[in-house]
C-alpha positions as protocol buffer text, in pm:
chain_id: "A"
residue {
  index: 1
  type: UNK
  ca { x: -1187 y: 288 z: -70 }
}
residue {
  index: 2
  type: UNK
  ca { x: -1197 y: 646 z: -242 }
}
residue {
  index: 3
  type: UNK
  ca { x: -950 y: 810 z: -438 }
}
residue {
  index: 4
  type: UNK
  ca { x: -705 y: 965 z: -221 }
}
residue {
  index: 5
  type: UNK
  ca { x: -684 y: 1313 z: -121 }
}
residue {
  index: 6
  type: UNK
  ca { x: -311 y: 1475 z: -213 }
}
residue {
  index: 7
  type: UNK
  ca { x: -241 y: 1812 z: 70 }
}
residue {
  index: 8
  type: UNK
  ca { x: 63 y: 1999 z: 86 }
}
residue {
  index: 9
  type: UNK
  ca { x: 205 y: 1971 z: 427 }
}
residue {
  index: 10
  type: UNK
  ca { x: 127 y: 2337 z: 539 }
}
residue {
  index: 11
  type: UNK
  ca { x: -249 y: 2333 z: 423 }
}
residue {
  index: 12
  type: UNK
  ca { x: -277 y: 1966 z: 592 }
}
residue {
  index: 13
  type: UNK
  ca { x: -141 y: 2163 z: 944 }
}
residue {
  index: 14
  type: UNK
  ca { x: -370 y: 2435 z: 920 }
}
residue {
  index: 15
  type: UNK
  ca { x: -652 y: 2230 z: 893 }
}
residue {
  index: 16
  type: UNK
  ca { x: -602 y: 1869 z: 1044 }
}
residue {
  index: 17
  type: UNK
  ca { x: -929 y: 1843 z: 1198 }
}
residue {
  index: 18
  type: UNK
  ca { x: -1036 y: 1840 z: 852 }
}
residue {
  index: 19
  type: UNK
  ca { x: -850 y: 1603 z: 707 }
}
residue {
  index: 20
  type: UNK
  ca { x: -890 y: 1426 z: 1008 }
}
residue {
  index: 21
  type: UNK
  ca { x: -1226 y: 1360 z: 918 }
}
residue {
  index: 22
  type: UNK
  ca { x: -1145 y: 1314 z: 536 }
}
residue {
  index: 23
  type: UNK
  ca { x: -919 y: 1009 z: 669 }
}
residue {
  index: 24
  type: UNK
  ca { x: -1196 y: 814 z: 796 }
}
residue {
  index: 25
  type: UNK
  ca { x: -1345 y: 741 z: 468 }
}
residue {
  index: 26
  type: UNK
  ca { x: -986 y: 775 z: 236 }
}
residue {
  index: 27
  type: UNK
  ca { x: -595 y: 805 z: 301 }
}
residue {
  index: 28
  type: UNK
  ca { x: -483 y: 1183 z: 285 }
}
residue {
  index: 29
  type: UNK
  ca { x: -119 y: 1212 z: 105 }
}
residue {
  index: 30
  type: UNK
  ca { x: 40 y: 1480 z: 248 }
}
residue {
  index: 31
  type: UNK
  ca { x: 271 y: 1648 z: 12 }
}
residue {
  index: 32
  type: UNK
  ca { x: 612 y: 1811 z: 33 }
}
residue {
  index: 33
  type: UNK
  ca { x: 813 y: 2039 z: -212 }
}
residue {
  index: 34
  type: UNK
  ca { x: 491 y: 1840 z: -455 }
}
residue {
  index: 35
  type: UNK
  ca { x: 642 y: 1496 z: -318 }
}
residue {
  index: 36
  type: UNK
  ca { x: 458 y: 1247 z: -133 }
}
residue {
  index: 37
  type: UNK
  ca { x: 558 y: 1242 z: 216 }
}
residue {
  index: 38
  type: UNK
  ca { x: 303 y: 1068 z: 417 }
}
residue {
  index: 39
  type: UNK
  ca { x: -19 y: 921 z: 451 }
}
residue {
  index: 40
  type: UNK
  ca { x: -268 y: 967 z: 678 }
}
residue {
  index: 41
  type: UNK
  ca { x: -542 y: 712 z: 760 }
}
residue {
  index: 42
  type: UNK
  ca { x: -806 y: 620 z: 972 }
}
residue {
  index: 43
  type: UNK
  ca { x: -703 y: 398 z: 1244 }
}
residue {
  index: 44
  type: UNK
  ca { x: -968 y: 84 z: 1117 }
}
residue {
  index: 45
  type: UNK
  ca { x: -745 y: 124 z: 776 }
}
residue {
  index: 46
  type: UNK
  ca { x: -447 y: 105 z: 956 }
}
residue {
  index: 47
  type: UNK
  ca { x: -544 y: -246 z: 1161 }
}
residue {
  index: 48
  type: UNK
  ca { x: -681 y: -368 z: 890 }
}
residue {
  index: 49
  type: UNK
  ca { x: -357 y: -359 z: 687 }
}
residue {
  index: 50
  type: UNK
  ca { x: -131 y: -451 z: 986 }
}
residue {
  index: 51
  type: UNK
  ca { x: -374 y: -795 z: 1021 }
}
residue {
  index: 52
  type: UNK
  ca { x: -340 y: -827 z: 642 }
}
residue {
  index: 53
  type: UNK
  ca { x: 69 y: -789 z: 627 }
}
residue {
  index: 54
  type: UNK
  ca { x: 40 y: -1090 z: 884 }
}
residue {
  index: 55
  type: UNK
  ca { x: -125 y: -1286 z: 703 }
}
residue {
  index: 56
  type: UNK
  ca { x: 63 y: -1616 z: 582 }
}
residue {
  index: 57
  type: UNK
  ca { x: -103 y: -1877 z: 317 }
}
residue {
  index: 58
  type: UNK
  ca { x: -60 y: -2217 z: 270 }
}
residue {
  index: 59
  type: UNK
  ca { x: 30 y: -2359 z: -72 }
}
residue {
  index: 60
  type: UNK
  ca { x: -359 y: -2517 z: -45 }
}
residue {
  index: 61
  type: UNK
  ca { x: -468 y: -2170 z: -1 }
}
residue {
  index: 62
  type: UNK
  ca { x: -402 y: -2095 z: -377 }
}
residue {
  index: 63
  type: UNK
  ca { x: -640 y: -2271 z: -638 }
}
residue {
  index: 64
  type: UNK
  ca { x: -537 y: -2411 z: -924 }
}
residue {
  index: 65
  type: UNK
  ca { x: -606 y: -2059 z: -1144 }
}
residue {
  index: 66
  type: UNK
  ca { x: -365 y: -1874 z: -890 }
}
residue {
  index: 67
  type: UNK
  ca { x: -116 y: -2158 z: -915 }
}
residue {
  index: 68
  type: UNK
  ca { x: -131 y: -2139 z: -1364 }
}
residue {
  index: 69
  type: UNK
  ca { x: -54 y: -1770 z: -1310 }
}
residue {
  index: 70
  type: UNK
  ca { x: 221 y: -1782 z: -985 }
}
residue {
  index: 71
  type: UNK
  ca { x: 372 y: -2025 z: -1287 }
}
residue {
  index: 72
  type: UNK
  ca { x: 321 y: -1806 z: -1594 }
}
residue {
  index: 73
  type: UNK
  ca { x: 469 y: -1503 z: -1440 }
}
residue {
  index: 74
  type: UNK
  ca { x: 824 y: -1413 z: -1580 }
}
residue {
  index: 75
  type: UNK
  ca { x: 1087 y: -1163 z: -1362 }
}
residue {
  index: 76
  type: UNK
  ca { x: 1159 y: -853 z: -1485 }
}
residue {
  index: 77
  type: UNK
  ca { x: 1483 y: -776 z: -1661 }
}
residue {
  index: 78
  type: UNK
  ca { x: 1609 y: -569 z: -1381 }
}
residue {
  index: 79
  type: UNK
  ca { x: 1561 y: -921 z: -1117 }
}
residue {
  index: 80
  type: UNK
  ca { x: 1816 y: -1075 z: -1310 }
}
residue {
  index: 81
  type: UNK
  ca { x: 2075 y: -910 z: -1035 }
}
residue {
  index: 82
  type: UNK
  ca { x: 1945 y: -1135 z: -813 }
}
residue {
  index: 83
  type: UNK
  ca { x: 1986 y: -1482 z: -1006 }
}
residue {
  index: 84
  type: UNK
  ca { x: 2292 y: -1583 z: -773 }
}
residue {
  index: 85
  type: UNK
  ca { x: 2065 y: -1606 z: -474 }
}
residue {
  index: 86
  type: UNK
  ca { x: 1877 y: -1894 z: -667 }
}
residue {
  index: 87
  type: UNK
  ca { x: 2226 y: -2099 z: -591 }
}
């Protein structure tokens, strides 16, 4: 997918037909005060990343390169809040 297109909230309402379209081929981040607020996407984008948060793998799934890395990883500093839940 394309870079994303970054709209402040007021231009994105005076011309959603037009970033309407712009969705269909990249998200438009509609901006607030310069924040991101939202993105808008094209409805195919949106399925497809609803079927991909559902998707659950196996331990098989992962080959033996993904495995050496899952094992080589190391937490960050700031996960070390977390250590108690490992008892």
């Amino acid at each position: 997918m394309n870079d994303v297109v970054r709209v402040p909230a007021g231009e994105f309402q005076k011309n959603v037909g037009r970033y309407s379209e712009v969705s269909l081929s990249r998200p438009v981040v509609i901006t607030h005060n310069g924040r991101d607020r939202n993105v808008y996407i094209s409805h195919a984008e949106y399925e497809r990343l609803k079927r991909r948060d559902r998707e659950v793998l196996a331990l098989g799934d992962f080959t033996d390169d993904d495995l050496k890395a899952i094992r080589a990883t190391r937490p960050m500093p700031s996960a070390a809040r977390f250590d108690d839940e490992l008892e």
